[in-house]
Each structure stands twice: as structure tokens, then as C-alpha cells.
N, C-alpha and C positions, 0 to 999 in steps of 0.2 A: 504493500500500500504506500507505505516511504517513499520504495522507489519510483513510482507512479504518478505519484505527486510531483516528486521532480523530473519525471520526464515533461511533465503538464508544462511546471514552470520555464524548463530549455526552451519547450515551444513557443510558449508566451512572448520568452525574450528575442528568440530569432523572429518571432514574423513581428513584433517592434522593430526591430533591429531595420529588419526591411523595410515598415511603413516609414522610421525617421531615415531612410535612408545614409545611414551608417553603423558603425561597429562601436564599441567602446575605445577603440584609440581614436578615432577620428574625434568622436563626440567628447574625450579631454582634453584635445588637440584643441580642437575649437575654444573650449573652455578658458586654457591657458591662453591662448591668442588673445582672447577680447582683454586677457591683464595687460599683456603689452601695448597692445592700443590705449588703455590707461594711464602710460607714462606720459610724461609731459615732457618736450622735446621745445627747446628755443630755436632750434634752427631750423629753417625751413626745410632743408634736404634733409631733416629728417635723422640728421647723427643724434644717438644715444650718447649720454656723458655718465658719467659713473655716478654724480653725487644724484640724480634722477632715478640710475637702480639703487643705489642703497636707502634713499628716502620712500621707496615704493617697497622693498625690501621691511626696511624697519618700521613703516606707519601700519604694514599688514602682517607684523611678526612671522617674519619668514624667518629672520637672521638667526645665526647661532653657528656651529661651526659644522664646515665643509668633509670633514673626514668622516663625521658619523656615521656619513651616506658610502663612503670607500669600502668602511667595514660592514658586508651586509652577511645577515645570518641566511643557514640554510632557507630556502622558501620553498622548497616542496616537498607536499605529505603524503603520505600513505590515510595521513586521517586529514580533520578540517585541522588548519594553523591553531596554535593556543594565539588566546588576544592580546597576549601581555608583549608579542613582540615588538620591537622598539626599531624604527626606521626603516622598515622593510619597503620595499618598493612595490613589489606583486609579490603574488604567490599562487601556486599549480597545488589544488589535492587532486588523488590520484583516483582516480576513476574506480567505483561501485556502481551507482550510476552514472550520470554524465561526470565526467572531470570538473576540474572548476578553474576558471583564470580569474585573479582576482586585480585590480591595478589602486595604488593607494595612492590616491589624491593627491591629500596633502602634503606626504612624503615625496613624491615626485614634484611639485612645487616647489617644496624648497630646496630640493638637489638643486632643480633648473636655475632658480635665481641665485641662489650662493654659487653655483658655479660660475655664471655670467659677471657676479659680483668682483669673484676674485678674480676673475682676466682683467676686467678691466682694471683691478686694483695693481695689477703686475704687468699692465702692458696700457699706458695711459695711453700714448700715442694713437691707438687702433682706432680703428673708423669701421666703426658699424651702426646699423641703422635700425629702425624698428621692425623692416622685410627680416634685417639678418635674426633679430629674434624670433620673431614669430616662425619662422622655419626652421629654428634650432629647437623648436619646441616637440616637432616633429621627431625631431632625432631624439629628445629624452625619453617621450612617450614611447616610440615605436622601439626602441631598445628595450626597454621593459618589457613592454608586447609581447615581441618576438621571443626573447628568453624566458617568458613563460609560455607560449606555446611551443616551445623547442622541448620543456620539460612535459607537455600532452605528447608530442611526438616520442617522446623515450617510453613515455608512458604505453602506450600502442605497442611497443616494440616488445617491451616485458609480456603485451598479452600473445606475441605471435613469436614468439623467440625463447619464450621464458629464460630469460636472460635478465641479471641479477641489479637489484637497486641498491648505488654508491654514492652516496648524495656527493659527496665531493669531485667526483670525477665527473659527475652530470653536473654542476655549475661551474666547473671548467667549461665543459664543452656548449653549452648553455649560452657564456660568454661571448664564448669564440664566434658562434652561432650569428648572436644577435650584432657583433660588431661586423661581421662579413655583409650580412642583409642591411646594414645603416650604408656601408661601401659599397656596394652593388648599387644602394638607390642615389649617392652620389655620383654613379658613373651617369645616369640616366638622365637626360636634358628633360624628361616629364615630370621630373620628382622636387617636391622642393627644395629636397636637401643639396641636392644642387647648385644652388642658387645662393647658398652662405657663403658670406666674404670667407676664400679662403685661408688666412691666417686665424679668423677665428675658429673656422671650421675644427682645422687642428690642433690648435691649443684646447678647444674643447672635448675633444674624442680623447686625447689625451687626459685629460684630468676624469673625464667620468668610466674610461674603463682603467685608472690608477687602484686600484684592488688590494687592498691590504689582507684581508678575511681571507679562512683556509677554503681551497678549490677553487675561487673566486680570481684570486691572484695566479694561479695557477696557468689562467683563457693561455697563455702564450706557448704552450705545449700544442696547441692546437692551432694557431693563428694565421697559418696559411691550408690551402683545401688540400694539400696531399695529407702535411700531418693531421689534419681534421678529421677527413677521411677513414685514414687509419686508426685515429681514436674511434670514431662514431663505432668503425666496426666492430672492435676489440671489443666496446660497452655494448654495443646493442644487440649484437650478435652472440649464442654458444656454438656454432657451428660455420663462423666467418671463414675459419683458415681452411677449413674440406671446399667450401664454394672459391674462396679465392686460386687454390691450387689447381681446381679445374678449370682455370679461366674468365670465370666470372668475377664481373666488375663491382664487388659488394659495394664499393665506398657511393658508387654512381645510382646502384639500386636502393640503398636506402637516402640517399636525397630526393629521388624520383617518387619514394614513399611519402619523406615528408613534403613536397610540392605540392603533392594527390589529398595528403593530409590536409591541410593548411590554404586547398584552391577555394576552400568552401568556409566560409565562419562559420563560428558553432555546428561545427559538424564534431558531433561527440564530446564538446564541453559546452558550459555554460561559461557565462562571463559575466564582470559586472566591476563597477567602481565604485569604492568605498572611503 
């Protein structure tokens, strides 16, 4: 009957999902957006000045300090998260019924402006504008996103592999994941992320995947698609190296899984922002 119910609920939210025509990243994305259009800007082109993020920063207590968000604890369960956890960004439980992707508001909030805070605290010179935030916004959300539905995809993997849950080795590769799909949608002249003032671009990807926390710190074991690959396979696989020996392309076939996975929203989790 539980599970019934929440099957009910999944549906609910995908044919929302549908009539507002979007997902939960887009629909925070937007959220954060309309704060940036909130800044107050003297210039007419539109350049952001620091004392502007930090007065929008501290009148809507964002501030505090930037590391908290480096060190992030595990966030995927086998059960729902306990509440008491502290700075989490999302979080993936593991499917009985549907899966769950969770994205935390506030938390992602004030990653995004404490990080914007402190470039511009350490690089006064730079010249960006309210475009370059507002499409940086993208990049914090959709990194979150993505690495928790990288952890549905492992998830799936366990049901057709019976292949074994490491929390630590799945938010390496989680990582790695979500920073490859932020660079891919940078290559792409349709994506916004595109479109951010280069130098900030990179000093930002830089500081938000700086990973103190175990596993987390780790993404760079993985950080190009051969060695990824090869992790993917190792984790998600118990029978990788008999397929690989015979020729088969494992590392290509389970991305081809998770594309198939991940063409469809909420196809097998729910989501929601909290």
C-alpha cells in the first residue's frame, strides 16, 4: 500500500513536471536567477562589483564560510537521509520504490554566492556581469543534479549486476560524473554555460569541485573518460573483466545505459526540492 502511494505521488510529480514544463533543476535554476536580477548594478553594461555580492550576500544571510560546502558528507542511502545532516547539497535514496533525488535549496544558495563572493574577493580586476551569473547558476545546480542522478544510475546497476554499494568510491565517481557533463555542456554553443566569461568560468569549477571530504576528493582518479570508464566498470560491474576480455566495450555500454537512463526524467525516481 506504501509503495502504491508512492508510485501515485512519482506520477503526480512527472505529469507537473510536464504541465510546468520543467524538471527540478531548471525550476531552481530559475529561482536563483531572479536573485541575480536583484543585484543592483551602477553600471550600465551591467558589470557586477563585489561590494553589491557581498551586500546581497549579507542582507539575505547567505555569508559564512566557503569550505563547509568542500567538505560534503556521504548523500546516498540505502534508507531516506537522517535530517540532522548539515550542508548537504542533494541526496539519492536508493530505490524500494521509486529512488528519490533530493536538491537542497538553501545549501546550494549559498555555495553559489560564497563562491562568487570569494573570486571576486581574490581576483578584483575581473569583469563579469549579471549574464555571467545567472548562467553560473546553471553550473551549480546542474552539478548537483547530475551527481545525484549519477548515484540512480549506480543504483540500477546494483539491480542488474548485483554489484556491491561503496559509498566512497560512488562519490568519486559521482564527481567525476557531474564535472565531465558541466564540460561537455560548455563545449556546446546551445548551452548556457557556454557563455560565462571565461576566466571566471574557471576559477569557478575550480573552487566548487576543490573537495576536501573522503571519496569526494578523490573525483580525480577518474577525471578523464578512459580512467572513468574503467572505474565505472570495476564499480558497477561483477562480471566486467569476462565481457571486457571478449571484446566488449563495457566502459561505452554502461554510459549508453546511463544516457537511456537519464533520456527520460523521473523515469524511476522521484525528485523534489527542499
Amino acid at each position: 500500500m506504501v509503495g502504491g502511494l508512492i508510485a501515485r505521488e512519482a506520477k503526480a510529480l512527472r505529469q507537473q513536471n510536464r504541465e510546468c514544463g520543467m524538471g527540478i533543476e531548471k525550476d531552481l535554476s530559475k529561482r536563483m536567477k531572479s536573485e541575480v536580477d536583484d543585484l543592483f548594478c551602477e553600471s550600465s553594461s551591467g558589470k557586477v562589483e563585489l561590494r553589491e555580492v557581498e551586500y546581497y550576500v549579507s542582507h539575505h544571510g547567505l555569508d559564512g564560510p566557503l569550505e563547509s560546502f568542500l567538505d560534503q558528507p556521504i548523500d546516498t542511502f540505502p534508507e531516506e537521509p537522517r535530517a540532522e545532516l548539515i550542508n548537504v547539497l542533494g541526496t539519492y535514496s536508493h530505490m524500494h520504490s521509486p529512488g528519490r533525488i533530493v536538491l537542497v535549496k538553501d545549501n546550494i544558495r549559498r555555495y553559489f554566492w560564497r563562491t562568487c563572493s570569494t573570486i571576486l574577493n581574490n581576483y578584483p580586476s575581473i569583469w563579469i556581469t549579471r549574464n555571467d551569473l545567472k548562467n553560473t547558476v546553471d553550473v551549480i545546480v546542474l552539478k548537483v543534479w547530475w551527481h545525484e542522478q549519477f548515484h540512480f544510475c549506480c543504483d540500477v546497476f546494483r539491480q542488474l549486476f548485483q554489484s556491491q554499494f561503496n559509498p566512497l568510491i560512488e562519490e568519486a565517481l559521482a564527481v567525476a560524473y557531474s564535472r565531465s557533463q558541466v564540460l561537455n555542456a560548455r563545449q556546446s554553443s546551445r548551452s548556457t554555460i557556454s557563455r560565462i566569461h571565461p576566466q571566471f568560468f574557471q576559477i569557478f569549477m575550480k573552487i566548487v569541485y576543490s573537495y576536501k571530504s573522503p571519496g569526494y576528493r578523490d573525483w580525480h582518479l577518474y577525471g578523464d573518460p578512459v580512467r572513468f570508464g574503467q572505474g565505472l566498470t570495476v564499480y558497477a560491474m561483477n562480471n566486467g573483466k569476462v565481457l571486457s576480455s571478449n571484446g566488449v566495450d563495457v566502459p561505452r555500454m554502461l554510459m549508453d545505459i546511463i544516457a537511456s537512463l537519464l533520456a527520460k526524467e523521473n523515469s524511476g525516481y522521484i525528485e523534489e526540492i527542499v
